[in-house]
N, C-alpha and C positions, 0 to 999 in steps of 0.2 A: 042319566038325566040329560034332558035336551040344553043344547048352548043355546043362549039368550044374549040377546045383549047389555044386562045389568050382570054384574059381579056379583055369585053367590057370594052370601055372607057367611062370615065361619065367628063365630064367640068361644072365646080363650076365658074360660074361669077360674078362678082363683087353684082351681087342685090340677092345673092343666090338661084338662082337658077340652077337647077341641070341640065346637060344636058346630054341626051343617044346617044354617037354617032353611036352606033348600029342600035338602030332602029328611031333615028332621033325621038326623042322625050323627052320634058320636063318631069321630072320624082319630085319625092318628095323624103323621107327621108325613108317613108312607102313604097314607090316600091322599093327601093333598100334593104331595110329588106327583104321583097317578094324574091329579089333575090340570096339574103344572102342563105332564107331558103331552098330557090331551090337549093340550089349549082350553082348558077353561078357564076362565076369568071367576078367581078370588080376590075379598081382602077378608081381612081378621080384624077383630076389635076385639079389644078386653072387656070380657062382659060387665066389670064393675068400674072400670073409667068412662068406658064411650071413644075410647083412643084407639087411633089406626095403627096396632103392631104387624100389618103385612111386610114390611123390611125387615124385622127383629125373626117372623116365622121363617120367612124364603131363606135366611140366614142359618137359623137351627137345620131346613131340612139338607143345604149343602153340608154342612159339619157333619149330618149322619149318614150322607153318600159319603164323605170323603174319609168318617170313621169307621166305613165298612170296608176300605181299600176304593175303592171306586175313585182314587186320585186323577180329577181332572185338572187342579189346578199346582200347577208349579211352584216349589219351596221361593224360586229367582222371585217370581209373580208376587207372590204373596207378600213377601218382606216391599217389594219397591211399592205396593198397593199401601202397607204401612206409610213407609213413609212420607205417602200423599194425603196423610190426617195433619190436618193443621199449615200447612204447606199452601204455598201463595198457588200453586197448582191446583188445589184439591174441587176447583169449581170446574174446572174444566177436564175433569178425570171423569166422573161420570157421564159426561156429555159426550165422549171421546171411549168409553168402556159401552154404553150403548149404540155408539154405531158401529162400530167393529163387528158386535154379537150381532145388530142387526143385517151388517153384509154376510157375515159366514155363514148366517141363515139362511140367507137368498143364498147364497154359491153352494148353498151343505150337498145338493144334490149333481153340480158339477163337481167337486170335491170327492163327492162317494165315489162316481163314478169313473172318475180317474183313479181316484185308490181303488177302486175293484179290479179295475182293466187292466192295470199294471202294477207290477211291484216291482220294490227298488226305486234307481233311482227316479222315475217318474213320477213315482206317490210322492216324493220328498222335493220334488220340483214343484208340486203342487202347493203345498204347504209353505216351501218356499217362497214363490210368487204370492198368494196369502200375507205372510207376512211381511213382504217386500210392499203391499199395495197399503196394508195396516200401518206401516210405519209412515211412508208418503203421507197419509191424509193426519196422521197426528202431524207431522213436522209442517203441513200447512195450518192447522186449526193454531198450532204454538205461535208460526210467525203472523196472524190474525190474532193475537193474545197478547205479545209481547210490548212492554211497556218501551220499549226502545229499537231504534233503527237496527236492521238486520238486511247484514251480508250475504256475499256468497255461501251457501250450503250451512245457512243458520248459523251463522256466527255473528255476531256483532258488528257493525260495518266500525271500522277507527276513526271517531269522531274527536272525543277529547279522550283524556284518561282517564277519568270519573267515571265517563258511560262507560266506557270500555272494561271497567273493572268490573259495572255495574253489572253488563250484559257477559261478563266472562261467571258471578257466581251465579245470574238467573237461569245463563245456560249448561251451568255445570250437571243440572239434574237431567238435561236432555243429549248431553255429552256422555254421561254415563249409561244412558239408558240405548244410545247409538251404542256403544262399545258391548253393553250384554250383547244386544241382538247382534251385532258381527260373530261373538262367539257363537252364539247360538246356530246362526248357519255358518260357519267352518265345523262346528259337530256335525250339522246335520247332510252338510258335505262330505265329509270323512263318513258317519254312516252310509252315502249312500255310491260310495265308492267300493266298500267293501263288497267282495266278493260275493 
């Protein structure tokens, strides 16, 4: 089917099954991956609300990549992704989870090509730098967020004791999330030291 620039529409009916009113055809979970990867532009409606389920599908079709073994996302990820439901952060996660995807998108072909050209430690230097550039632009988007005055290297500057307590529990979620990612690259340093 040719890309257009209207979003085929897809109807979800009560027996789930999926419908393309594009090309007027039952489809699965797996051709709408298919068209994910294509770039086509879907959304889904429930054929008997009228309601936008395209978050609740694109959700079922990673669950049935990642219950195929096709593990892209990290047990570390997924727990701290939890804990940003409900959480004074949870507005500023998805704003900060779409630009990331949206740089690794653009770099995926500098990225490849450095994994292809070398193995060892230069793929892991890549990915490094990567995440070294990811974590920067969150700890700026934070201290544009943060309801209070901020220090050197995103701590709290010591104003009173109040703030200071203040900004020690609202940065504790970005104080632990610095300290994964340290781990994460000394793993990935020790991987790529190995012989």
């Amino acid at each position: 089917m040719a890309k257009t620039s209207e979003p085929t529409i897809i109807k979800k009916y009560a027996n789930r099954r999926l419908y393309n009113t594009g090309t007027s055809t039952y489809v699965t979970l797996e051709d709408l991956a298919v068209m994910v990867k294509g770039e086509e532009d879907f959304v889904v409606f429930d054929a008997k609300s009228g309601d936008d389920i395209t978050r609740s599908v694109l959700t079922q079709i990673i669950f049935e990549q990642e219950g195929k073994g096709q593990n892209l996302l990290p047990v570390t990820f997924l727990r701290q992704l939890i804990r940003f439901y409900g959480d004074s952060m949870q507005g500023i996660v998805p704003s900060f989870l779409e630009y990331s995807m949206t740089s690794l998108t653009n770099e995926q072909e500098k990225l490849r090509g450095q994994m292809s050209g070398a193995f060892g430690a230069t793929a892991f230097d890549a990915i490094e730098d990567q995440v070294k550039r990811n974590t920067e632009i969150f700890e700026r988007a934070m201290k544009m967020f943060m309801p209070f005055p901020v220090g050197e290297g995103g701590a709290p500057s010591e104003t009173s004791s109040d703030e200071a307590k203040s900004g020690k529990a609202g940065a504790s979620d970005l104080d632990d999330m610095k300290r994964q990612l340290e781990e994460m690259q000394k793993k990935i340093s020790q991987l790529s030291d190995k012989p």
